[in-house]
Biotite code that builds the C-alpha atoms (Angstrom):
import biotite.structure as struc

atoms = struc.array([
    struc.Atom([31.373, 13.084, -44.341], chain_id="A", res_id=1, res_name="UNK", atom_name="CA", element="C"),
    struc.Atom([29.689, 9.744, -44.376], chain_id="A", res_id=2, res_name="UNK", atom_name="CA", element="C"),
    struc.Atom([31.222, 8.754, -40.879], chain_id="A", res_id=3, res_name="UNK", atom_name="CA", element="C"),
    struc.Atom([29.868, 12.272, -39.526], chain_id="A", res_id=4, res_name="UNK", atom_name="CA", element="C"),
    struc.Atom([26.405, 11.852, -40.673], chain_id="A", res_id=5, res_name="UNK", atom_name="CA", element="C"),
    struc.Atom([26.033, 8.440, -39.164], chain_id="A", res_id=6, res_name="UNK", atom_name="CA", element="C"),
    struc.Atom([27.781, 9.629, -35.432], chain_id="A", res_id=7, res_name="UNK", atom_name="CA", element="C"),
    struc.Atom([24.958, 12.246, -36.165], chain_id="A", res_id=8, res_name="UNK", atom_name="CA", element="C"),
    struc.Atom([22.186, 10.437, -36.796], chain_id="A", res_id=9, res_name="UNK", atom_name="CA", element="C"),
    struc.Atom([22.861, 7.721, -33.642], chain_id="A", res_id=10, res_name="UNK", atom_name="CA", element="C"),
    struc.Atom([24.003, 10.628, -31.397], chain_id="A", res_id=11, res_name="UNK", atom_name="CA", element="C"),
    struc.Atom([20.389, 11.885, -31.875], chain_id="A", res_id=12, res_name="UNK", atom_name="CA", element="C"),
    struc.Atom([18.442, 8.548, -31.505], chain_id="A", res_id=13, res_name="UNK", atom_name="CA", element="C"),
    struc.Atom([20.550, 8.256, -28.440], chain_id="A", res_id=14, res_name="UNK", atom_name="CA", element="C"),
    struc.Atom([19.153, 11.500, -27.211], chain_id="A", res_id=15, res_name="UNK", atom_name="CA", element="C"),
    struc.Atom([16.017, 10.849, -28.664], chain_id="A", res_id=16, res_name="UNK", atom_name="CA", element="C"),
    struc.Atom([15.573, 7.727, -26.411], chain_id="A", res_id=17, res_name="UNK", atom_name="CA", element="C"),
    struc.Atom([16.813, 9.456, -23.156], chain_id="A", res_id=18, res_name="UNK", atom_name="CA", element="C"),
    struc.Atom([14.350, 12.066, -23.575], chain_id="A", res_id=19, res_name="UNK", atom_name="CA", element="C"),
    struc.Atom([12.065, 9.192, -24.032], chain_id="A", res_id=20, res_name="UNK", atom_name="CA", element="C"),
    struc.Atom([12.929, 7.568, -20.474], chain_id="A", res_id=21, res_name="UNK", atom_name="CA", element="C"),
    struc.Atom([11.147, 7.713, -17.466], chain_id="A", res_id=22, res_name="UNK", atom_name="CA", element="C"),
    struc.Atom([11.979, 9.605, -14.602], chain_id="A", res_id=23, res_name="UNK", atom_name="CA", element="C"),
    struc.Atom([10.656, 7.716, -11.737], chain_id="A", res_id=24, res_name="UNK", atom_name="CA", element="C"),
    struc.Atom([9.914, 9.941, -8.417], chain_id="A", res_id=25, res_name="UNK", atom_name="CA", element="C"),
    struc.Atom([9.393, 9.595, -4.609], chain_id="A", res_id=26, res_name="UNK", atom_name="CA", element="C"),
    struc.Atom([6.152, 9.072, -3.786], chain_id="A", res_id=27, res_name="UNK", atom_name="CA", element="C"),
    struc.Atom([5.191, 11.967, -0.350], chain_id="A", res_id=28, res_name="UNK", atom_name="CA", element="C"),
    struc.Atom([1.983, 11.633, 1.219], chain_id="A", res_id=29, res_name="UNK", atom_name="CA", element="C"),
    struc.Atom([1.851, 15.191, 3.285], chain_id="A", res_id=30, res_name="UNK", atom_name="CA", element="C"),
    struc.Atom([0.485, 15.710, 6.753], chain_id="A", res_id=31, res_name="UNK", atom_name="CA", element="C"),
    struc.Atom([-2.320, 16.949, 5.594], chain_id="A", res_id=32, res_name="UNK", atom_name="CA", element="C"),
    struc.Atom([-2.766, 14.115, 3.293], chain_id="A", res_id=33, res_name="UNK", atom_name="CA", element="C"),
    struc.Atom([-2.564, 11.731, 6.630], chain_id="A", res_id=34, res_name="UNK", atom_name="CA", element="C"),
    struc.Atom([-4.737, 13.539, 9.180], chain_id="A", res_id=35, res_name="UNK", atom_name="CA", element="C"),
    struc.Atom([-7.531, 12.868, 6.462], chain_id="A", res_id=36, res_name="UNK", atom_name="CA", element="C"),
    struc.Atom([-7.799, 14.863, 3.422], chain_id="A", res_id=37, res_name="UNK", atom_name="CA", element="C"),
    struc.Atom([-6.381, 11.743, 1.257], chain_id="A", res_id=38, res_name="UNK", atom_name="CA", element="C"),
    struc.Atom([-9.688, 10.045, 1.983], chain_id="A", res_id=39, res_name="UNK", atom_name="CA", element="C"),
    struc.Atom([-11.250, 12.800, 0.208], chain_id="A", res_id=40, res_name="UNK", atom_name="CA", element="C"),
    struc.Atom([-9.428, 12.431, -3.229], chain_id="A", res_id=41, res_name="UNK", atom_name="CA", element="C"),
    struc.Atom([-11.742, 10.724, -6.425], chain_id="A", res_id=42, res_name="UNK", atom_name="CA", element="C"),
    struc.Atom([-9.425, 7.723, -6.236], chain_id="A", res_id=43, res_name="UNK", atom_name="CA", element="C"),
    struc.Atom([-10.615, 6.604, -2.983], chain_id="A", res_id=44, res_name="UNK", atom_name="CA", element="C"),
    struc.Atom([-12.371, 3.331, -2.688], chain_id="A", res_id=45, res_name="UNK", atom_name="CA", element="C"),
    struc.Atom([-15.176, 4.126, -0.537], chain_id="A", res_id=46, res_name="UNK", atom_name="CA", element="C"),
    struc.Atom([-17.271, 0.574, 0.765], chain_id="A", res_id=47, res_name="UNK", atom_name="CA", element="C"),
    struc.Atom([-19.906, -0.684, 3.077], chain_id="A", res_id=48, res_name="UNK", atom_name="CA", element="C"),
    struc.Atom([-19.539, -3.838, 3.600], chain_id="A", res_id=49, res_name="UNK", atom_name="CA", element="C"),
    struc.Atom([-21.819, -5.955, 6.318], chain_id="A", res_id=50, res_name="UNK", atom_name="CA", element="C"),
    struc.Atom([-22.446, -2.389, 7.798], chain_id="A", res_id=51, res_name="UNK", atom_name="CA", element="C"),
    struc.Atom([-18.767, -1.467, 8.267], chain_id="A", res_id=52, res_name="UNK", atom_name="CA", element="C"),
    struc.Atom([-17.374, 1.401, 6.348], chain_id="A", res_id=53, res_name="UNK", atom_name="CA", element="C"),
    struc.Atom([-14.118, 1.497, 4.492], chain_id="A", res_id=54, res_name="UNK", atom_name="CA", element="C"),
    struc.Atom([-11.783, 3.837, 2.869], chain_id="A", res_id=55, res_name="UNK", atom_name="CA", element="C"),
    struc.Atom([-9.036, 2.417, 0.450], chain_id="A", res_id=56, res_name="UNK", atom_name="CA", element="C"),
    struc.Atom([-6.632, 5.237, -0.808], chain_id="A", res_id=57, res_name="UNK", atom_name="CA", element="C"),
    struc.Atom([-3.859, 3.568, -2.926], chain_id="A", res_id=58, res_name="UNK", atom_name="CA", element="C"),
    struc.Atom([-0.281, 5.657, -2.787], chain_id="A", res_id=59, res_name="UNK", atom_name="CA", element="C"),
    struc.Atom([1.944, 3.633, -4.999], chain_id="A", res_id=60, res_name="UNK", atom_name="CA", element="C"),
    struc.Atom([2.153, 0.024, -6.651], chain_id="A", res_id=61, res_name="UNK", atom_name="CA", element="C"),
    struc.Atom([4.618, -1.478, -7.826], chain_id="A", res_id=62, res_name="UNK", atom_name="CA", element="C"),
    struc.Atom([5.382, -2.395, -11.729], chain_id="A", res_id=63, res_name="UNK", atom_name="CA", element="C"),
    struc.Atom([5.262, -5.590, -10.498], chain_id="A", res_id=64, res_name="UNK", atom_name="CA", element="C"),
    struc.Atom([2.046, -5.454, -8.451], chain_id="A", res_id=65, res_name="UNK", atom_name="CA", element="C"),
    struc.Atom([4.128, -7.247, -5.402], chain_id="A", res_id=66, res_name="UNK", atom_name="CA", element="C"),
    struc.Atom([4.641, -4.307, -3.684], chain_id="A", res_id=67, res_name="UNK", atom_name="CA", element="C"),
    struc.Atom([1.888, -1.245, -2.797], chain_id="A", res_id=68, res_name="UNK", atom_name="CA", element="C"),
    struc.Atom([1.601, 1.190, -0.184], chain_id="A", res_id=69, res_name="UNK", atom_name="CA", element="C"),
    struc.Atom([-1.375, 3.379, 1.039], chain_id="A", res_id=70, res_name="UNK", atom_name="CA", element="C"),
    struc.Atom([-3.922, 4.308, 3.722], chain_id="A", res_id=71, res_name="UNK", atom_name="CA", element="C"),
    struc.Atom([-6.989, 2.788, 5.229], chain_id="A", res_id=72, res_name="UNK", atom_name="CA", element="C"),
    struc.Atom([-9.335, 4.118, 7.618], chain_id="A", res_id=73, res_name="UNK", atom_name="CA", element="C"),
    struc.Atom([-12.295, 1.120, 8.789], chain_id="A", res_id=74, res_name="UNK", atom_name="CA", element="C"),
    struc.Atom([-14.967, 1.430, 11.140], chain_id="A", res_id=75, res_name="UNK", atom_name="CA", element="C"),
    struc.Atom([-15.953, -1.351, 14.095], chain_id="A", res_id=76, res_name="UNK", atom_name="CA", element="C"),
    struc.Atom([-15.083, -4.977, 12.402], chain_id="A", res_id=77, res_name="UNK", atom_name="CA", element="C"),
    struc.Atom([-15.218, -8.374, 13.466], chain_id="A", res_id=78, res_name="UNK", atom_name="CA", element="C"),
    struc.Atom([-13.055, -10.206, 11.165], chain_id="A", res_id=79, res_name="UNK", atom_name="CA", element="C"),
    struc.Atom([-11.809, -13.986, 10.975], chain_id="A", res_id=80, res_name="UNK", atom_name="CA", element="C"),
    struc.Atom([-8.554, -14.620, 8.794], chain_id="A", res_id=81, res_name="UNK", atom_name="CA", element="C"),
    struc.Atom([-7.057, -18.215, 7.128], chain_id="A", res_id=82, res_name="UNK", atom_name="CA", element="C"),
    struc.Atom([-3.900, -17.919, 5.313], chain_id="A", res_id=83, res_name="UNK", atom_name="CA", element="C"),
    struc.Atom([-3.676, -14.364, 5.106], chain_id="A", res_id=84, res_name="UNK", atom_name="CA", element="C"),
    struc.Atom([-2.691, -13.187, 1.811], chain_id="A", res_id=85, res_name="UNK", atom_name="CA", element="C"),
    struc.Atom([0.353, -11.190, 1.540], chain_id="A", res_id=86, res_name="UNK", atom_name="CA", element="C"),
    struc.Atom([2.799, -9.519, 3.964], chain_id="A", res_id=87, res_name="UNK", atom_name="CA", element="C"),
    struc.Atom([1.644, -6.444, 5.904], chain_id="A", res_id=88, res_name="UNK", atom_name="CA", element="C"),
    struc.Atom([3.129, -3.708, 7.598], chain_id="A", res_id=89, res_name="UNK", atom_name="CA", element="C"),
    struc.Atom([0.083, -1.362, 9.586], chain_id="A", res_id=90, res_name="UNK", atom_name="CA", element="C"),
    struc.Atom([1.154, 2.072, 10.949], chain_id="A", res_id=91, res_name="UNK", atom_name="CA", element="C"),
    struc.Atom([-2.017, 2.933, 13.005], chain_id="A", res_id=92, res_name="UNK", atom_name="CA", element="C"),
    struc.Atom([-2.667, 6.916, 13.017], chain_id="A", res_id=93, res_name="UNK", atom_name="CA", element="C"),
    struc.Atom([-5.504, 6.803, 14.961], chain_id="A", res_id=94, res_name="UNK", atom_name="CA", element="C"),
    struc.Atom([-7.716, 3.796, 16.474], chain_id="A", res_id=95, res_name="UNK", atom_name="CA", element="C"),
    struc.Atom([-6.170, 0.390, 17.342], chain_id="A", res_id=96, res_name="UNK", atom_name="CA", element="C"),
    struc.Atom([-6.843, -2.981, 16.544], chain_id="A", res_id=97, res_name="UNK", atom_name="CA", element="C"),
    struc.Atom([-6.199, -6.416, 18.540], chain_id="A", res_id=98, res_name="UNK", atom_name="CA", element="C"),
    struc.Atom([-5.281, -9.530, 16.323], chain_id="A", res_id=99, res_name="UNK", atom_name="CA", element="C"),
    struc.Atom([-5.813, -13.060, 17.884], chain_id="A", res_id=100, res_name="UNK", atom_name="CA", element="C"),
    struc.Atom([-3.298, -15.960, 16.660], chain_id="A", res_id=101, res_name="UNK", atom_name="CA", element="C"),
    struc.Atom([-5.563, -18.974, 16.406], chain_id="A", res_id=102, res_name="UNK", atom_name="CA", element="C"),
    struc.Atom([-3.181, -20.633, 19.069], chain_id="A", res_id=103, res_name="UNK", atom_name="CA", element="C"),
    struc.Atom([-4.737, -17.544, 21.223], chain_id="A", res_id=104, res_name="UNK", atom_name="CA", element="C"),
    struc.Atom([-1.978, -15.451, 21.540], chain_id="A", res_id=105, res_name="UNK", atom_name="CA", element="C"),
    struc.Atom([-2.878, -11.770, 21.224], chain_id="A", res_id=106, res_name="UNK", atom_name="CA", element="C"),
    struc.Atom([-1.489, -8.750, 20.026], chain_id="A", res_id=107, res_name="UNK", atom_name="CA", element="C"),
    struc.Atom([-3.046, -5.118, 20.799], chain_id="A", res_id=108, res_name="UNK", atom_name="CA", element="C"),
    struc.Atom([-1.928, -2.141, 18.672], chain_id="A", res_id=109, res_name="UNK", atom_name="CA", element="C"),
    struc.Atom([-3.192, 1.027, 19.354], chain_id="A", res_id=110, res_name="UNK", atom_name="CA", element="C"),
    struc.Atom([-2.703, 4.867, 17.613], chain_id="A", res_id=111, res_name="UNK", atom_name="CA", element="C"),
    struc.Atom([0.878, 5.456, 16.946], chain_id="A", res_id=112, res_name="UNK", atom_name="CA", element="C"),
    struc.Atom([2.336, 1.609, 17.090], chain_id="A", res_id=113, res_name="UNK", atom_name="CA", element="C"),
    struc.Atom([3.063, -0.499, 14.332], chain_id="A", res_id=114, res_name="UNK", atom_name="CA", element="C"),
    struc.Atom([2.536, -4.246, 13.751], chain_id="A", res_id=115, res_name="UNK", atom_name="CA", element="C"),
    struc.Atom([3.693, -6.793, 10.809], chain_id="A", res_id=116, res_name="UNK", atom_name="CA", element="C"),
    struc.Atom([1.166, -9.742, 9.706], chain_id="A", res_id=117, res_name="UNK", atom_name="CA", element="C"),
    struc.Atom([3.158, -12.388, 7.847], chain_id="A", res_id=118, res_name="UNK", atom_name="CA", element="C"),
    struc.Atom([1.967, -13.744, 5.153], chain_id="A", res_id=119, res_name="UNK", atom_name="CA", element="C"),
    struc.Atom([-0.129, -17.154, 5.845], chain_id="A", res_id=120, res_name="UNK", atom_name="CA", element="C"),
    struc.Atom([-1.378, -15.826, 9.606], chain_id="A", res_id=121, res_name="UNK", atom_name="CA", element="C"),
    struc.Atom([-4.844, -16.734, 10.555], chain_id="A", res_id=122, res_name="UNK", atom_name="CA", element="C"),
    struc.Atom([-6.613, -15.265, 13.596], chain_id="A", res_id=123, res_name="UNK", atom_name="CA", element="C"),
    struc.Atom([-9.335, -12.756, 14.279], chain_id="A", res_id=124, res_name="UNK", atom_name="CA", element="C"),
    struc.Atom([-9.053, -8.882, 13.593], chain_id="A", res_id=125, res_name="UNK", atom_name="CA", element="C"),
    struc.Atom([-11.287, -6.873, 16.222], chain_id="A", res_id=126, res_name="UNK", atom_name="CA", element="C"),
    struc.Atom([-11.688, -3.070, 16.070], chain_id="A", res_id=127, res_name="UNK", atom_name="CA", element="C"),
    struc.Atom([-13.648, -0.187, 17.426], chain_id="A", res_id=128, res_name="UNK", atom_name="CA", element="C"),
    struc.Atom([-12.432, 1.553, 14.157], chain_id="A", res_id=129, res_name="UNK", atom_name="CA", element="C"),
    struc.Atom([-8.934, 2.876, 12.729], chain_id="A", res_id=130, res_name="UNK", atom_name="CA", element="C"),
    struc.Atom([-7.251, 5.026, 10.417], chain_id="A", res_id=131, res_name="UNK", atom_name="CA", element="C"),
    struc.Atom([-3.820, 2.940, 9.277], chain_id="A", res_id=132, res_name="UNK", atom_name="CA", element="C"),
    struc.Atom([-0.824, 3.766, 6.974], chain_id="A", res_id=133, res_name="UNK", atom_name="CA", element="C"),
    struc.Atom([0.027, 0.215, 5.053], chain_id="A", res_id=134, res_name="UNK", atom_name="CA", element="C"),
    struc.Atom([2.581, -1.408, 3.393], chain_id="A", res_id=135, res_name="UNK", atom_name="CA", element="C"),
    struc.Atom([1.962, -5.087, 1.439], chain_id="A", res_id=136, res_name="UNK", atom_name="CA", element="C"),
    struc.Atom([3.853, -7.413, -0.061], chain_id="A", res_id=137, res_name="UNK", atom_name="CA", element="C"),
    struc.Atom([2.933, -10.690, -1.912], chain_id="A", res_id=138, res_name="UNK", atom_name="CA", element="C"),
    struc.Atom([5.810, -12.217, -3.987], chain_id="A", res_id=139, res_name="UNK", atom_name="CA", element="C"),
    struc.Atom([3.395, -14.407, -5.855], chain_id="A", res_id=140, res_name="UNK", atom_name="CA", element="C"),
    struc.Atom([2.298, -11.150, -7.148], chain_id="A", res_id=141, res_name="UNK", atom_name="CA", element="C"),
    struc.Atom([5.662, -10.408, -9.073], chain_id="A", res_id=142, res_name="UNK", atom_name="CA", element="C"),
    struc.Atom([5.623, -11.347, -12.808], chain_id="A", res_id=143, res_name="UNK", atom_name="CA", element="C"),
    struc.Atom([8.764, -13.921, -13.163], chain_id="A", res_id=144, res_name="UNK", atom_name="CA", element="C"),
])
């Protein structure tokens, strides 16, 4: 009987835990969501900075804070860039923007095209304005 009670009791704490575990789920952001209606949600980071409006809409980050995904939308910026700081994948959805290498090499992106800015880049960012999907990635930012 004793031998029964005990499978008992640690077949329910086992059960107990995996109820306890958490179910982790893809994260959709819905057409909808893309043509604009995400910047409209009360976890949007609305600024003005030097006169140029910003949207920040935060999708997903990682437990680790290395890794985060989301959309932007910017209006008209000037913008010079040392040692940028993490790796960045831009999915432009409407607008465009043209990055200068400071060795003067230049890359245009415009609505629909996608570009990757390594960590460490420097250059200047010029834009009439854009809406972006974005993926980062800083390893310094995982906890070791």
């Amino acid at each position: 009987m004793r031998i029964f009670v005990a499978l008992s009791t640690v077949a329910a704490a086992v059960a107990c835990a995996h109820a306890q575990a958490e179910v982790i789920k893809p994260v959709k952001v819905t057409r909808p969501e893309i043509n604009g209606a995400i910047f409209q949600r009360k976890d949007a980071v609305h600024e003005n900075k030097d006169g140029n409006a910003t949207t920040d809409v935060v999708t997903f980050t990682s437990k680790d804070s290395g890794y985060q995904t989301g959309l932007y939308k910017s209006g008209p910026l000037h913008e010079v860039d040392k040692d940028y700081p993490y790796n960045e994948f831009l999915y432009f959805i409407s607008g465009g923007v043209t990055l200068t290498s400071t060795d003067g090499s230049v890359v245009t992106v415009h609505a629909g095209e996608a570009v990757t800015i390594p960590r460490g880049w420097s250059g200047t960012f010029d834009t009439k304005g854009y809406t972006k999907l974005y993926v980062t990635y800083n390893p310094d930012d995982v906890k070791k």
